[in-house]
C-alpha positions in Angstrom: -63.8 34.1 1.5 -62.8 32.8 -1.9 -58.9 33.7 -1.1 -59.4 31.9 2.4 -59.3 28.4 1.0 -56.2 28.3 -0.5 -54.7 29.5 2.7 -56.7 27.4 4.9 -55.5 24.5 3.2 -52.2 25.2 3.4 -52.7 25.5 7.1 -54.5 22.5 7.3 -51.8 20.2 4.8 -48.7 21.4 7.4 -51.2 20.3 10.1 -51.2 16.8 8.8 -47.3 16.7 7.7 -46.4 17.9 11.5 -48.8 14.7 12.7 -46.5 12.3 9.9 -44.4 11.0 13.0 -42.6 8.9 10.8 -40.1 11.6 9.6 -39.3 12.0 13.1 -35.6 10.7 13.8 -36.4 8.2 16.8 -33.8 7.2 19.5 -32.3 3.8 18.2 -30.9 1.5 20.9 -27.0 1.2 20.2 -25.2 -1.9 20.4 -21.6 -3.3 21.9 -18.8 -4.1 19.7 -15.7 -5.8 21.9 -12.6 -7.8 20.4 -10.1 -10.4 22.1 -6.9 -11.6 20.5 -6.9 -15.4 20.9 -3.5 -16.1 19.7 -0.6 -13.8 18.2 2.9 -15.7 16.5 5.8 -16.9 18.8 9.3 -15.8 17.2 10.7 -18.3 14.7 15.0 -18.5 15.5 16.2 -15.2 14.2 13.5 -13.1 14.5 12.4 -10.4 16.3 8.9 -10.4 16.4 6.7 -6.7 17.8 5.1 -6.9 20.9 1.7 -7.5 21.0 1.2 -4.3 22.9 2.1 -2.7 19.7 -0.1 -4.5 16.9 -2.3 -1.9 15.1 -6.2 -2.3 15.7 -8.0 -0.3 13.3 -11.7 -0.5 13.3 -14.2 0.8 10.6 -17.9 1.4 9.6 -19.5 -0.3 6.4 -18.9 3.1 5.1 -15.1 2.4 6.0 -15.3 5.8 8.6 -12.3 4.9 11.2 -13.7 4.3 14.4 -10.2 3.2 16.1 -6.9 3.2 14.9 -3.8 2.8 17.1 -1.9 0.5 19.6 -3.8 -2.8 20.8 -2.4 -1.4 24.5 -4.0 1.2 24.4 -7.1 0.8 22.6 -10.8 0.8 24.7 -12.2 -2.1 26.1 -15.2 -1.9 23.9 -16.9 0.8 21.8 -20.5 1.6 21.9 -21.7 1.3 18.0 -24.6 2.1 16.0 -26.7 -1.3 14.8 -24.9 -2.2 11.3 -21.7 -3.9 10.0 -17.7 -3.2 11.0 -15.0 -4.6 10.2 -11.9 -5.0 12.8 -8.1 -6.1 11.8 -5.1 -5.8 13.2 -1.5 -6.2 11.8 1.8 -6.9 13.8 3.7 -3.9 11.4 2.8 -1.8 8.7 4.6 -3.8 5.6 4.0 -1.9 2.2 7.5 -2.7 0.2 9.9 -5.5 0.0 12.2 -6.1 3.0 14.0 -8.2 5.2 13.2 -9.3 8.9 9.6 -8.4 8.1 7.0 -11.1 8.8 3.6 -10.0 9.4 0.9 -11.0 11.0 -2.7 -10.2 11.2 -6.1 -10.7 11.0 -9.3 -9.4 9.7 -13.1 -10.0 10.9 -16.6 -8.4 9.9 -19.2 -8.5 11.8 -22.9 -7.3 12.4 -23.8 -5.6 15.6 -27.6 -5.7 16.4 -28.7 -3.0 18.2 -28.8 -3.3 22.2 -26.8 -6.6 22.0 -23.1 -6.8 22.4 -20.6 -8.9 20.0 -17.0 -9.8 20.7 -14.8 -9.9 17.6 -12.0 -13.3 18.2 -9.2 -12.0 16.5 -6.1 -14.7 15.9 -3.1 -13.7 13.8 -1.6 -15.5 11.0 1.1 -14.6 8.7 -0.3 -12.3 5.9 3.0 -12.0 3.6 5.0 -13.6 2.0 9.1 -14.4 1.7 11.5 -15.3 -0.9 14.9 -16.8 -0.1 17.5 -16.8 -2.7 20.7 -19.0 -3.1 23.6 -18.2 -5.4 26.0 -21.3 -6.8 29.4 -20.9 -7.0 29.4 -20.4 -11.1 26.8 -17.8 -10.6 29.5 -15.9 -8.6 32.2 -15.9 -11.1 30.4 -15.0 -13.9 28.8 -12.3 -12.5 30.8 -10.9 -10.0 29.8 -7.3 -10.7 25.8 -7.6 -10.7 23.1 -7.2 -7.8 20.3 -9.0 -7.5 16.8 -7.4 -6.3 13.6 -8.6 -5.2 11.1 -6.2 -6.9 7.3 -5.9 -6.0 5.3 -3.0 -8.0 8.0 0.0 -8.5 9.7 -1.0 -4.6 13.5 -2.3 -4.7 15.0 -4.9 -2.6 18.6 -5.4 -2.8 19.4 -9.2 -2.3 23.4 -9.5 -1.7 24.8 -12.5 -3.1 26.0 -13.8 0.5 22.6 -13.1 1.5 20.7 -15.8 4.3 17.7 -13.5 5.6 14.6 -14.0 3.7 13.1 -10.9 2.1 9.5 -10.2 2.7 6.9 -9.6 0.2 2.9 -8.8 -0.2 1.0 -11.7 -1.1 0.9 -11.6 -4.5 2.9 -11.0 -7.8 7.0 -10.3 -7.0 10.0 -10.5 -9.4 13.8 -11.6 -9.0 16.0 -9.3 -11.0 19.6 -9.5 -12.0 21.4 -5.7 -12.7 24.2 -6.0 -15.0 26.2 -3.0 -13.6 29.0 -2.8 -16.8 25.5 -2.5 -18.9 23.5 -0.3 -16.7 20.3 -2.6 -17.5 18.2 -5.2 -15.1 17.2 -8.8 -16.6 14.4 -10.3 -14.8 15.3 -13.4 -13.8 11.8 -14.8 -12.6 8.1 -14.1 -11.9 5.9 -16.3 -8.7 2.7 -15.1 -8.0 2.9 -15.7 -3.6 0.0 -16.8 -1.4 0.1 -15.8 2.4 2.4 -17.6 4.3 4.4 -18.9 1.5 8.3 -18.8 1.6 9.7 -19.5 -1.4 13.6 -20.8 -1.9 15.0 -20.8 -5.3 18.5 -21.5 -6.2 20.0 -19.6 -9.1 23.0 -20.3 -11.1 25.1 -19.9 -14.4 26.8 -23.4 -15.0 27.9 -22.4 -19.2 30.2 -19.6 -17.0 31.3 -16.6 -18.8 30.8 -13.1 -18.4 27.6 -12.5 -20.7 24.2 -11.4 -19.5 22.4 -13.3 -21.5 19.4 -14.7 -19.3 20.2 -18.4 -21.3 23.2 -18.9 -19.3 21.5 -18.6 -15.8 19.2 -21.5 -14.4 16.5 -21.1 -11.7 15.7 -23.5 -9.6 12.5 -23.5 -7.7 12.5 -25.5 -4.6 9.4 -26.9 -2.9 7.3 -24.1 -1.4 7.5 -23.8 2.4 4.2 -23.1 3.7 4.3 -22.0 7.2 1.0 -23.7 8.1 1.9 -25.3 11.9 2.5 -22.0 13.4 2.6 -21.9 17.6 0.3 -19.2 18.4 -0.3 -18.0 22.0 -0.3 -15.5 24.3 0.5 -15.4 27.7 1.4 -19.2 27.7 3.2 -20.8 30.7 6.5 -22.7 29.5 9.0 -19.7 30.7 6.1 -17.1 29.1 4.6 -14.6 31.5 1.0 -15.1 31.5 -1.6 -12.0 30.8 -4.2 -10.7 32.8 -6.8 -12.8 31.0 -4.9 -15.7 31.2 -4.4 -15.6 35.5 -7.9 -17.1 36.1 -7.1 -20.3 34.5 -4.3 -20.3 36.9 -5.7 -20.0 39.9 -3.4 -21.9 43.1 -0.4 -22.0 40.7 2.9 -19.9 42.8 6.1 -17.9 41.6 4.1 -17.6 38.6 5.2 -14.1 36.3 2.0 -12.0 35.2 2.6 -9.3 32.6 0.7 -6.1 32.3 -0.2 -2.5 32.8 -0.5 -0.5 36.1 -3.9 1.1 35.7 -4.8 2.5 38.9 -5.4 1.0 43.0 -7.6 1.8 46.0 -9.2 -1.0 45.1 -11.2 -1.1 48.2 -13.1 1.9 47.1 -16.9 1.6 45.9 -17.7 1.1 42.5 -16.9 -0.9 39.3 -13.6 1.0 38.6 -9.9 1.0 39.9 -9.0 4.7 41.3 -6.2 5.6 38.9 -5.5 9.4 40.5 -5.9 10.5 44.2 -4.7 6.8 45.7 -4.3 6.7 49.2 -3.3 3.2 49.4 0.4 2.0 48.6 -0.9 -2.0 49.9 -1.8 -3.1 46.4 -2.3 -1.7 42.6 -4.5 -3.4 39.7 -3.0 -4.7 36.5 -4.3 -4.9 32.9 -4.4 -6.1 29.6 -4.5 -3.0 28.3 -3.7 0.7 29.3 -7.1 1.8 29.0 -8.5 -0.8 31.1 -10.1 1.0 34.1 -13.0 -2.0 35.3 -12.4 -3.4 38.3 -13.2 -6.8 37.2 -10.8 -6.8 34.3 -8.1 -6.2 36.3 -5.5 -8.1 38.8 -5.1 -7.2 42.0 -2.0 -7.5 43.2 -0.2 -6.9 46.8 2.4 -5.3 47.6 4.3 -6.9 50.5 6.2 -4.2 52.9 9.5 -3.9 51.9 11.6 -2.5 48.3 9.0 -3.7 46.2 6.2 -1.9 47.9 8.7 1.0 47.9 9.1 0.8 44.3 5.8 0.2 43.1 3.4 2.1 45.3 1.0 4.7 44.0 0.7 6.7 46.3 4.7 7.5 46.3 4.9 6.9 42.5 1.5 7.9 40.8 3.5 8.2 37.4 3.6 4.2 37.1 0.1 4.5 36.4 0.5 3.4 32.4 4.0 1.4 32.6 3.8 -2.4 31.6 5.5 -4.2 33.8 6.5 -8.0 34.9 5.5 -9.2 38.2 6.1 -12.2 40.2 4.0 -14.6 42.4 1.2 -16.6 43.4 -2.4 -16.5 42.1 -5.8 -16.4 44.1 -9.1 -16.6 43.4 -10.2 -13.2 45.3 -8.3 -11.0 46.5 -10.6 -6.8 46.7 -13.1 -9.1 44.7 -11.0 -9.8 42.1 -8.4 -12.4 41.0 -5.1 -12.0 42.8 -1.6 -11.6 42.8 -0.6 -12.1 46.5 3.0 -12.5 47.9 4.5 -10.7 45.1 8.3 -11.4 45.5 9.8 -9.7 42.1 8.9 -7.4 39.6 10.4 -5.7 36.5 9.5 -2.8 34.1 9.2 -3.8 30.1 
Protein backbone atom coordinates (compact mmCIF):
# COMPACT_ATOMS: atom_id res chain seq x y z
CA UNK A 1 0.00 0.00 0.00
CA UNK A 2 3.00 2.25 0.87
CA UNK A 3 3.98 2.45 -3.09
CA UNK A 4 0.14 3.23 -3.85
CA UNK A 5 0.28 6.79 -2.64
CA UNK A 6 2.73 8.14 -4.62
CA UNK A 7 0.80 6.78 -7.62
CA UNK A 8 -2.53 7.73 -6.40
CA UNK A 9 -1.51 11.14 -6.11
CA UNK A 10 -0.28 11.41 -9.28
CA UNK A 11 -3.60 10.26 -10.57
CA UNK A 12 -5.40 12.45 -8.50
CA UNK A 13 -2.92 15.87 -9.32
CA UNK A 14 -3.68 15.17 -13.35
CA UNK A 15 -7.26 14.86 -12.17
CA UNK A 16 -7.26 18.41 -10.96
CA UNK A 17 -4.95 19.93 -13.82
CA UNK A 18 -7.51 18.25 -16.53
CA UNK A 19 -10.46 20.27 -14.36
CA UNK A 20 -8.03 23.82 -14.66
CA UNK A 21 -10.33 25.04 -17.67
CA UNK A 22 -8.41 27.92 -17.92
CA UNK A 23 -5.55 26.45 -20.04
CA UNK A 24 -8.25 25.55 -22.33
CA UNK A 25 -7.88 27.76 -25.67
CA UNK A 26 -11.61 29.27 -25.84
CA UNK A 27 -13.31 30.45 -29.09
CA UNK A 28 -12.74 34.30 -29.22
CA UNK A 29 -15.31 36.24 -31.12
CA UNK A 30 -13.37 37.86 -34.19
CA UNK A 31 -13.85 41.29 -35.24
CA UNK A 32 -14.31 43.35 -38.85
CA UNK A 33 -11.56 45.44 -40.18
CA UNK A 34 -12.97 47.53 -43.57
CA UNK A 35 -11.16 50.59 -45.24
CA UNK A 36 -12.49 53.44 -47.67
CA UNK A 37 -10.33 55.86 -49.51
CA UNK A 38 -11.91 59.38 -48.99
CA UNK A 39 -9.84 61.28 -51.36
CA UNK A 40 -6.73 60.34 -53.64
CA UNK A 41 -4.60 63.60 -55.57
CA UNK A 42 -5.90 65.05 -58.99
CA UNK A 43 -2.90 65.42 -61.49
CA UNK A 44 -1.01 68.74 -61.20
CA UNK A 45 -0.12 70.06 -65.28
CA UNK A 46 2.46 67.67 -66.39
CA UNK A 47 1.87 64.85 -64.50
CA UNK A 48 0.77 61.58 -64.89
CA UNK A 49 -0.60 60.52 -61.88
CA UNK A 50 -1.44 56.09 -61.21
CA UNK A 51 -4.81 55.15 -61.18
CA UNK A 52 -6.28 54.65 -58.09
CA UNK A 53 -7.11 51.11 -59.11
CA UNK A 54 -3.52 50.62 -58.79
CA UNK A 55 -2.47 52.14 -55.26
CA UNK A 56 -0.90 49.47 -53.04
CA UNK A 57 -2.87 48.49 -49.85
CA UNK A 58 -0.79 46.57 -47.57
CA UNK A 59 -2.27 45.66 -44.24
CA UNK A 60 -0.43 44.25 -41.10
CA UNK A 61 -0.73 42.80 -37.57
CA UNK A 62 0.93 44.52 -34.41
CA UNK A 63 3.39 41.81 -35.07
CA UNK A 64 3.84 43.45 -38.65
CA UNK A 65 2.53 39.69 -40.29
CA UNK A 66 1.12 40.96 -43.88
CA UNK A 67 -2.42 40.34 -43.96
CA UNK A 68 -2.98 42.03 -47.55
CA UNK A 69 -0.73 43.30 -49.89
CA UNK A 70 -1.66 44.23 -53.52
CA UNK A 71 -3.84 46.43 -55.88
CA UNK A 72 -6.68 48.58 -54.10
CA UNK A 73 -8.93 47.02 -57.18
CA UNK A 74 -8.57 44.15 -56.26
CA UNK A 75 -8.29 43.91 -52.63
CA UNK A 76 -11.45 42.30 -50.31
CA UNK A 77 -14.15 44.24 -49.18
CA UNK A 78 -13.29 43.68 -45.64
CA UNK A 79 -11.22 41.01 -43.68
CA UNK A 80 -12.32 39.13 -40.73
CA UNK A 81 -9.45 39.94 -37.85
CA UNK A 82 -8.57 38.66 -34.63
CA UNK A 83 -9.38 41.45 -31.60
CA UNK A 84 -5.92 43.61 -31.52
CA UNK A 85 -4.16 46.38 -33.46
CA UNK A 86 -3.31 46.82 -37.43
CA UNK A 87 -2.12 49.08 -39.26
CA UNK A 88 -3.32 49.92 -43.05
CA UNK A 89 -1.50 52.29 -45.69
CA UNK A 90 -1.45 52.63 -49.01
CA UNK A 91 0.95 54.39 -51.49
CA UNK A 92 0.19 55.62 -55.19
CA UNK A 93 3.89 53.96 -56.33
CA UNK A 94 6.65 52.26 -54.77
CA UNK A 95 9.39 55.29 -54.56
CA UNK A 96 12.71 54.15 -52.93
CA UNK A 97 15.52 56.41 -54.94
CA UNK A 98 15.69 59.70 -56.44
CA UNK A 99 13.70 60.33 -59.74
CA UNK A 100 11.80 62.37 -61.80
CA UNK A 101 7.85 62.35 -62.53
CA UNK A 102 7.55 60.62 -59.15
CA UNK A 103 5.13 62.15 -56.73
CA UNK A 104 3.67 59.97 -54.18
CA UNK A 105 1.02 59.80 -52.35
CA UNK A 106 -0.27 57.84 -49.43
CA UNK A 107 -1.47 57.30 -46.26
CA UNK A 108 -1.13 55.38 -43.16
CA UNK A 109 -3.69 54.50 -40.15
CA UNK A 110 -3.66 52.23 -37.03
CA UNK A 111 -6.29 51.07 -35.48
CA UNK A 112 -7.75 48.74 -32.78
CA UNK A 113 -10.37 46.16 -33.66
CA UNK A 114 -12.50 44.91 -30.65
CA UNK A 115 -13.59 41.67 -31.03
CA UNK A 116 -17.21 41.11 -32.67
CA UNK A 117 -17.36 44.88 -33.69
CA UNK A 118 -16.44 46.07 -37.11
CA UNK A 119 -14.08 49.30 -37.80
CA UNK A 120 -13.63 51.09 -41.08
CA UNK A 121 -10.17 52.47 -41.66
CA UNK A 122 -10.76 56.36 -43.74
CA UNK A 123 -7.87 56.44 -45.65
CA UNK A 124 -7.03 59.95 -47.60
CA UNK A 125 -3.83 60.47 -49.57
CA UNK A 126 -1.37 63.18 -49.27
CA UNK A 127 1.94 63.62 -50.85
CA UNK A 128 4.65 61.64 -48.82
CA UNK A 129 7.84 62.90 -50.73
CA UNK A 130 9.49 65.37 -51.52
CA UNK A 131 11.03 67.42 -54.77
CA UNK A 132 13.84 69.50 -55.59
CA UNK A 133 13.99 71.75 -58.70
CA UNK A 134 17.20 73.14 -59.79
CA UNK A 135 18.03 76.21 -62.01
CA UNK A 136 21.32 76.92 -63.66
CA UNK A 137 22.45 80.74 -64.57
CA UNK A 138 23.96 81.44 -67.55
CA UNK A 139 27.71 81.91 -65.87
CA UNK A 140 27.16 78.59 -64.35
CA UNK A 141 27.04 77.26 -67.94
CA UNK A 142 30.19 78.60 -69.15
CA UNK A 143 32.31 77.79 -66.58
CA UNK A 144 31.28 74.51 -66.26
CA UNK A 145 30.29 73.30 -69.38
CA UNK A 146 31.71 69.74 -68.90
CA UNK A 147 30.13 68.87 -65.28
CA UNK A 148 26.76 67.01 -64.33
CA UNK A 149 24.84 67.80 -61.61
CA UNK A 150 23.10 64.94 -59.35
CA UNK A 151 20.54 64.88 -56.87
CA UNK A 152 21.89 62.20 -54.32
CA UNK A 153 19.87 60.61 -51.48
CA UNK A 154 21.78 57.73 -49.37
CA UNK A 155 24.20 55.85 -52.13
CA UNK A 156 21.07 56.46 -55.17
CA UNK A 157 22.12 58.91 -58.10
CA UNK A 158 20.04 61.26 -59.90
CA UNK A 159 21.30 62.89 -62.88
CA UNK A 160 19.96 66.59 -63.05
CA UNK A 161 20.86 67.98 -66.80
CA UNK A 162 21.59 71.49 -66.80
CA UNK A 163 18.48 72.31 -69.21
CA UNK A 164 16.58 70.42 -66.81
CA UNK A 165 12.60 71.74 -65.87
CA UNK A 166 11.03 68.37 -64.21
CA UNK A 167 11.42 68.31 -60.59
CA UNK A 168 13.25 65.30 -59.17
CA UNK A 169 11.66 63.39 -56.41
CA UNK A 170 13.12 62.55 -53.15
CA UNK A 171 12.26 60.70 -49.63
CA UNK A 172 11.39 62.96 -46.98
CA UNK A 173 14.34 63.61 -45.41
CA UNK A 174 18.13 64.30 -45.89
CA UNK A 175 19.11 64.79 -49.90
CA UNK A 176 22.29 66.42 -51.51
CA UNK A 177 23.02 68.50 -54.73
CA UNK A 178 26.33 67.52 -56.26
CA UNK A 179 28.48 68.98 -58.95
CA UNK A 180 30.91 66.19 -60.90
CA UNK A 181 33.86 67.77 -62.28
CA UNK A 182 34.33 65.35 -65.25
CA UNK A 183 38.16 66.65 -66.37
CA UNK A 184 38.86 65.74 -62.41
CA UNK A 185 36.89 62.65 -62.08
CA UNK A 186 35.68 63.98 -58.48
CA UNK A 187 32.04 65.19 -57.17
CA UNK A 188 31.73 68.51 -54.93
CA UNK A 189 28.73 68.74 -52.97
CA UNK A 190 27.12 71.64 -53.62
CA UNK A 191 24.38 71.62 -50.82
CA UNK A 192 22.65 69.71 -48.01
CA UNK A 193 18.35 70.34 -47.07
CA UNK A 194 16.91 68.06 -44.78
CA UNK A 195 13.02 67.83 -46.77
CA UNK A 196 9.64 67.48 -45.03
CA UNK A 197 6.65 65.73 -46.96
CA UNK A 198 5.29 67.79 -49.43
CA UNK A 199 8.05 70.21 -49.69
CA UNK A 200 9.39 71.25 -53.25
CA UNK A 201 12.34 72.95 -52.96
CA UNK A 202 13.84 75.47 -55.98
CA UNK A 203 17.26 76.61 -55.66
CA UNK A 204 19.10 78.56 -58.26
CA UNK A 205 22.82 77.82 -58.64
CA UNK A 206 25.46 79.90 -60.26
CA UNK A 207 29.21 80.79 -60.76
CA UNK A 208 29.22 84.74 -61.31
CA UNK A 209 33.68 85.01 -60.62
CA UNK A 210 33.43 82.64 -64.12
CA UNK A 211 36.41 80.56 -64.85
CA UNK A 212 36.96 77.08 -65.35
CA UNK A 213 37.99 76.11 -61.60
CA UNK A 214 36.06 73.76 -59.34
CA UNK A 215 36.48 75.35 -56.51
CA UNK A 216 33.09 75.33 -54.58
CA UNK A 217 33.90 79.41 -53.67
CA UNK A 218 33.16 80.32 -57.11
CA UNK A 219 29.55 78.81 -57.18
CA UNK A 220 26.54 80.53 -55.26
CA UNK A 221 23.28 78.69 -54.16
CA UNK A 222 20.41 80.26 -53.85
CA UNK A 223 17.59 78.84 -51.98
CA UNK A 224 14.23 80.09 -52.90
CA UNK A 225 11.18 80.06 -50.62
CA UNK A 226 9.99 76.55 -50.03
CA UNK A 227 6.80 75.49 -51.88
CA UNK A 228 4.71 73.54 -49.74
CA UNK A 229 2.04 71.81 -51.52
CA UNK A 230 -0.49 72.21 -48.75
CA UNK A 231 -4.04 73.10 -50.89
CA UNK A 232 -4.09 69.97 -52.72
CA UNK A 233 -7.66 69.02 -54.65
CA UNK A 234 -8.32 65.63 -53.49
CA UNK A 235 -11.30 63.53 -54.75
CA UNK A 236 -12.48 60.69 -56.24
CA UNK A 237 -15.19 60.18 -58.46
CA UNK A 238 -16.03 63.93 -58.51
CA UNK A 239 -18.51 65.35 -61.18
CA UNK A 240 -16.84 68.44 -63.17
CA UNK A 241 -16.02 66.14 -66.45
CA UNK A 242 -14.82 63.20 -63.69
CA UNK A 243 -16.73 59.84 -63.91
CA UNK A 244 -18.17 59.23 -60.67
CA UNK A 245 -17.59 55.73 -58.64
CA UNK A 246 -19.83 53.30 -57.54
CA UNK A 247 -19.89 54.79 -54.06
CA UNK A 248 -20.28 58.00 -55.20
CA UNK A 249 -23.82 57.20 -57.61
CA UNK A 250 -26.09 57.43 -54.48
CA UNK A 251 -25.40 60.91 -53.81
CA UNK A 252 -26.51 61.33 -57.30
CA UNK A 253 -29.49 59.96 -57.53
CA UNK A 254 -32.12 61.77 -60.58
CA UNK A 255 -28.92 63.23 -62.12
CA UNK A 256 -28.87 61.92 -66.30
CA UNK A 257 -26.00 61.33 -68.99
CA UNK A 258 -24.06 61.00 -65.96
CA UNK A 259 -20.49 58.66 -66.61
CA UNK A 260 -20.01 55.90 -63.76
CA UNK A 261 -16.71 54.11 -63.65
CA UNK A 262 -16.13 50.67 -62.41
CA UNK A 263 -15.71 46.97 -62.58
CA UNK A 264 -18.12 44.30 -64.12
CA UNK A 265 -18.49 41.77 -61.25
CA UNK A 266 -21.13 39.59 -62.15
CA UNK A 267 -25.42 39.95 -63.16
CA UNK A 268 -28.58 37.85 -62.64
CA UNK A 269 -29.28 40.16 -60.30
CA UNK A 270 -32.81 39.00 -59.93
CA UNK A 271 -31.47 35.84 -58.38
CA UNK A 272 -31.97 35.17 -54.46
CA UNK A 273 -29.47 36.17 -52.14
CA UNK A 274 -27.01 38.91 -51.08
CA UNK A 275 -24.57 38.36 -54.04
CA UNK A 276 -24.39 39.20 -57.81
CA UNK A 277 -24.06 35.76 -59.90
CA UNK A 278 -20.70 36.22 -61.50
CA UNK A 279 -20.55 32.62 -63.50
CA UNK A 280 -23.54 30.69 -65.07
CA UNK A 281 -25.70 34.22 -66.07
CA UNK A 282 -28.58 33.64 -67.94
CA UNK A 283 -29.49 37.14 -68.25
CA UNK A 284 -27.92 39.60 -70.86
CA UNK A 285 -30.73 42.61 -69.54
CA UNK A 286 -28.35 44.11 -67.01
CA UNK A 287 -24.82 43.45 -65.20
CA UNK A 288 -23.59 44.97 -61.69
CA UNK A 289 -20.65 47.33 -61.29
CA UNK A 290 -18.06 47.83 -58.56
CA UNK A 291 -15.59 49.64 -56.82
CA UNK A 292 -13.55 46.96 -56.68
CA UNK A 293 -12.93 43.61 -58.61
CA UNK A 294 -13.54 41.56 -55.63
CA UNK A 295 -16.75 43.11 -54.82
CA UNK A 296 -19.38 40.36 -55.15
CA UNK A 297 -22.43 42.03 -52.53
CA UNK A 298 -25.29 42.85 -54.06
CA UNK A 299 -25.71 46.02 -52.28
CA UNK A 300 -22.31 47.32 -53.07
CA UNK A 301 -22.84 47.17 -56.51
CA UNK A 302 -24.67 49.21 -59.41
CA UNK A 303 -27.03 47.84 -61.40
CA UNK A 304 -27.06 48.82 -64.56
CA UNK A 305 -29.38 48.07 -67.84
CA UNK A 306 -28.60 47.24 -70.84
CA UNK A 307 -30.97 48.64 -73.41
CA UNK A 308 -31.51 46.23 -76.65
CA UNK A 309 -29.33 47.12 -79.17
CA UNK A 310 -24.95 47.29 -79.70
CA UNK A 311 -24.43 47.98 -76.33
CA UNK A 312 -26.34 45.19 -74.94
CA UNK A 313 -24.51 43.18 -77.65
CA UNK A 314 -21.35 44.25 -76.39
CA UNK A 315 -21.64 44.07 -72.90
CA UNK A 316 -23.87 41.15 -72.08
CA UNK A 317 -22.75 38.25 -69.85
CA UNK A 318 -24.21 35.79 -71.06
CA UNK A 319 -22.50 36.28 -74.75
CA UNK A 320 -19.29 37.71 -73.06
CA UNK A 321 -18.80 36.10 -69.53
CA UNK A 322 -14.97 37.14 -69.84
CA UNK A 323 -15.94 40.94 -69.11
CA UNK A 324 -16.53 39.74 -65.78
CA UNK A 325 -13.24 41.74 -64.12
CA UNK A 326 -12.74 44.60 -66.92
CA UNK A 327 -13.18 48.26 -65.54
CA UNK A 328 -15.09 50.05 -67.69
CA UNK A 329 -16.87 53.67 -68.28
CA UNK A 330 -20.49 53.77 -68.69
CA UNK A 331 -23.00 56.32 -69.50
CA UNK A 332 -26.45 57.37 -68.20
CA UNK A 333 -29.01 58.19 -65.73
CA UNK A 334 -29.16 57.29 -62.05
CA UNK A 335 -32.06 55.71 -59.94
CA UNK A 336 -32.82 54.98 -56.69
CA UNK A 337 -33.75 51.17 -57.21
CA UNK A 338 -33.32 49.41 -59.86
CA UNK A 339 -33.00 44.80 -58.72
CA UNK A 340 -32.90 46.53 -55.22
CA UNK A 341 -30.14 48.40 -55.73
CA UNK A 342 -29.06 51.86 -57.06
CA UNK A 343 -29.29 52.08 -60.79
CA UNK A 344 -27.86 52.82 -63.93
CA UNK A 345 -30.89 52.84 -66.40
CA UNK A 346 -30.92 53.95 -70.07
CA UNK A 347 -27.40 53.36 -70.50
CA UNK A 348 -26.52 55.07 -73.85
CA UNK A 349 -22.52 54.65 -74.05
CA UNK A 350 -19.87 52.80 -72.58
CA UNK A 351 -16.09 52.36 -72.88
CA UNK A 352 -13.36 49.90 -71.62
CA UNK A 353 -10.34 51.58 -69.38
Amino acid sequence: MKHCIPALAAILLAATACDDFSLWDAPREKGTLRWTLESAPEAKAAEALTDVDDYILTIRDAAGAVLYEGSWGNSPQALEVEEGSYTVGIVSIPFDAPAFDSPQYGDEQAVQVPAGKSVTVHLSCTLLNAGIRLKTGSDFLESYPDGVLYVQQGTARLPYLYRETRTAYVKAGLASVLLYHEGQNRFETLFNRLLEPREVLTVRISAPGGGSGGGQNRITVQTDTVKVWENENVVIGSQDGKPLSVADAPFHIGEEGVWVTGYIVGGDLTSAGKSVKTEGITKNTHLALADRSTVTEKAACLAVELPQGKLRDALNLVDHPGLIGRRVLLKGNLVEKYFGTVGLKATADYEFQ
